[in-house]
C-alpha positions as CSV (number, residue, x, y, z in Angstrom):
1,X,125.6,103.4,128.3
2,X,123.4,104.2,125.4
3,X,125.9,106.4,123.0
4,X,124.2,106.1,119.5
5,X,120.4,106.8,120.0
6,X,119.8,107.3,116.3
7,X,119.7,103.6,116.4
8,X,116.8,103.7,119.1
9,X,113.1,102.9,117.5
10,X,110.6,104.9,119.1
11,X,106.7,105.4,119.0
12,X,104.7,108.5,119.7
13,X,101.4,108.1,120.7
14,X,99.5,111.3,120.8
15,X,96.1,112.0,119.1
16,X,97.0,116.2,118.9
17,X,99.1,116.9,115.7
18,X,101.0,119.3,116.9
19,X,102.2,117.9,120.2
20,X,102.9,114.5,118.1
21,X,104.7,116.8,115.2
22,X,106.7,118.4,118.4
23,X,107.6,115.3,120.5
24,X,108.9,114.1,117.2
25,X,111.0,117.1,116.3
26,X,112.0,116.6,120.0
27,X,113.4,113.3,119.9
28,X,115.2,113.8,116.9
29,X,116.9,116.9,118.7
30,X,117.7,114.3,120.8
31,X,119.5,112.0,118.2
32,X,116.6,109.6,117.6
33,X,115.8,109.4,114.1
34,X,113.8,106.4,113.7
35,X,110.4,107.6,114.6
36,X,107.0,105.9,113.9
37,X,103.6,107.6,115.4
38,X,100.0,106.4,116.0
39,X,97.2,108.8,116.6
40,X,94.6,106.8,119.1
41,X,94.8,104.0,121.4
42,X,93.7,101.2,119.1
43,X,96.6,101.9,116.4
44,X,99.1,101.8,118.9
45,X,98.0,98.7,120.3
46,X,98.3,97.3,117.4
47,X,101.8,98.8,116.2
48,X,103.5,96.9,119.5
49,X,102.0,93.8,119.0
50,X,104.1,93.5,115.3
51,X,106.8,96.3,115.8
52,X,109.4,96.5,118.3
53,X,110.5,100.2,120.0
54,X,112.9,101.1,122.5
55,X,111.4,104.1,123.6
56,X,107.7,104.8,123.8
57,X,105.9,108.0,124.3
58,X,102.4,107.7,125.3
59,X,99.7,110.5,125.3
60,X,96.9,109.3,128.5
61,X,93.8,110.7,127.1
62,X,93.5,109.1,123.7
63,X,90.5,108.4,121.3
64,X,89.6,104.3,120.9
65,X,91.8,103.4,123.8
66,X,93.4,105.4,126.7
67,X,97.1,105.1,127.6
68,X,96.1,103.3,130.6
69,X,94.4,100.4,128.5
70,X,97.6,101.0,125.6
71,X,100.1,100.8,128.6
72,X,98.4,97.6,129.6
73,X,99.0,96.6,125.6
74,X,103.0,97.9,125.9
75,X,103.9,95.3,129.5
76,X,101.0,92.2,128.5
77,X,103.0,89.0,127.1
78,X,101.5,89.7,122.9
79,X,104.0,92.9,122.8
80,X,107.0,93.0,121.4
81,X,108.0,96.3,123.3
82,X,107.5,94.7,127.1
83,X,111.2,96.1,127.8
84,X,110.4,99.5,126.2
85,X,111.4,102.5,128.2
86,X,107.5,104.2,128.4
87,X,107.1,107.8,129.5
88,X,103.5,109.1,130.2
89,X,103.8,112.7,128.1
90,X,100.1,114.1,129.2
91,X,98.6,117.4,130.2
92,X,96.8,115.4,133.0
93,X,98.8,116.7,136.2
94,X,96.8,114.6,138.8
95,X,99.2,113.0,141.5
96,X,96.8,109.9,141.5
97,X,97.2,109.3,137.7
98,X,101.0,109.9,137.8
99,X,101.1,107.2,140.3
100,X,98.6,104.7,138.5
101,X,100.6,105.4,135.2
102,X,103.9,104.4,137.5
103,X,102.3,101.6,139.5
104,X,101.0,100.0,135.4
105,X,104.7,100.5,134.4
106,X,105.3,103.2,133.0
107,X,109.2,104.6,133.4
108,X,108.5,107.9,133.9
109,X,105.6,111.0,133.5
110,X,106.2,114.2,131.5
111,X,103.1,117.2,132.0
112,X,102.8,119.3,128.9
113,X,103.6,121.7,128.3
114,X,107.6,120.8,128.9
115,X,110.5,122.4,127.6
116,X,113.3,120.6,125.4
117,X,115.8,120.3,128.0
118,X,113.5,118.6,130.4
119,X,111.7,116.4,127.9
120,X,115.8,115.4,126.3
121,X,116.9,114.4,130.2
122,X,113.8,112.5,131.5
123,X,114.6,110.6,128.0
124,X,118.0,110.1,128.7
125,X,118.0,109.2,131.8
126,X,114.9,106.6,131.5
127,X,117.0,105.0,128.8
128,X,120.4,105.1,131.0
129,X,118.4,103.0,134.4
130,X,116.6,100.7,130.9
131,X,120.2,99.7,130.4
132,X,121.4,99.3,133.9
């Protein structure tokens, strides 16, 4: 079991300032303090090709990419961040796009808004099944 996660890397990917400025506040509630962000699709594609994460949030409706197509990025063979835990954290509630997002690989699917309790656990406990 995970027991330090301020050694965790993680990526936000969210294009909105403020819900990137609050995921990030979020997971350092959490105890992650090693935080890197990308604004749109193409920036994040490019970030897990070089860098490696541990945790990835990822916004669906992006500018230059979508999270489908950055998702697609995260799991193909260039990335460095294929064993990354990935939660979807989007204000699209549509059942078919939680289960595309799942089916594509992502771990898990937060809907904004979210509180900090839920947002902390889904974490947790995506990292706790990463780890077996």
């Amino acid at each position: 079991m995970i027991k330090d996660y301020s050694k965790l890397r993680a990526l936000v990917v969210e294009d909105l300032p403020s819900s990137r400025t609050l995921e990030m506040r979020f997971l350092r509630d959490a105890g992650i303090s090693e935080l890197q962000s990308a604004d749109n699709g193409t920036e994040a594609i490019r970030t897990v090709a070089v860098d490696r994460f541990d945790l990835i949030l990822l916004d669906w409706e992006l500018p230059h990419a979508d999270g489908m197509e950055v998702l697609k990025a995260i799991r193909g063979e260039k990335s460095r961040c294929r064993e990354a835990v990935v939660i979807m954290v989007t204000g699209v509630a549509d059942k078919d796009h939680v289960l595309q997002a799942l089916k594509s690989g992502a771990d898990d699917y937060i809907v904004k808004p979210f509180s900090l309790n839920l947002f902390v656990s889904k974490i947790r406990e995506n990292l706790k099944k990463r780890e077996g």
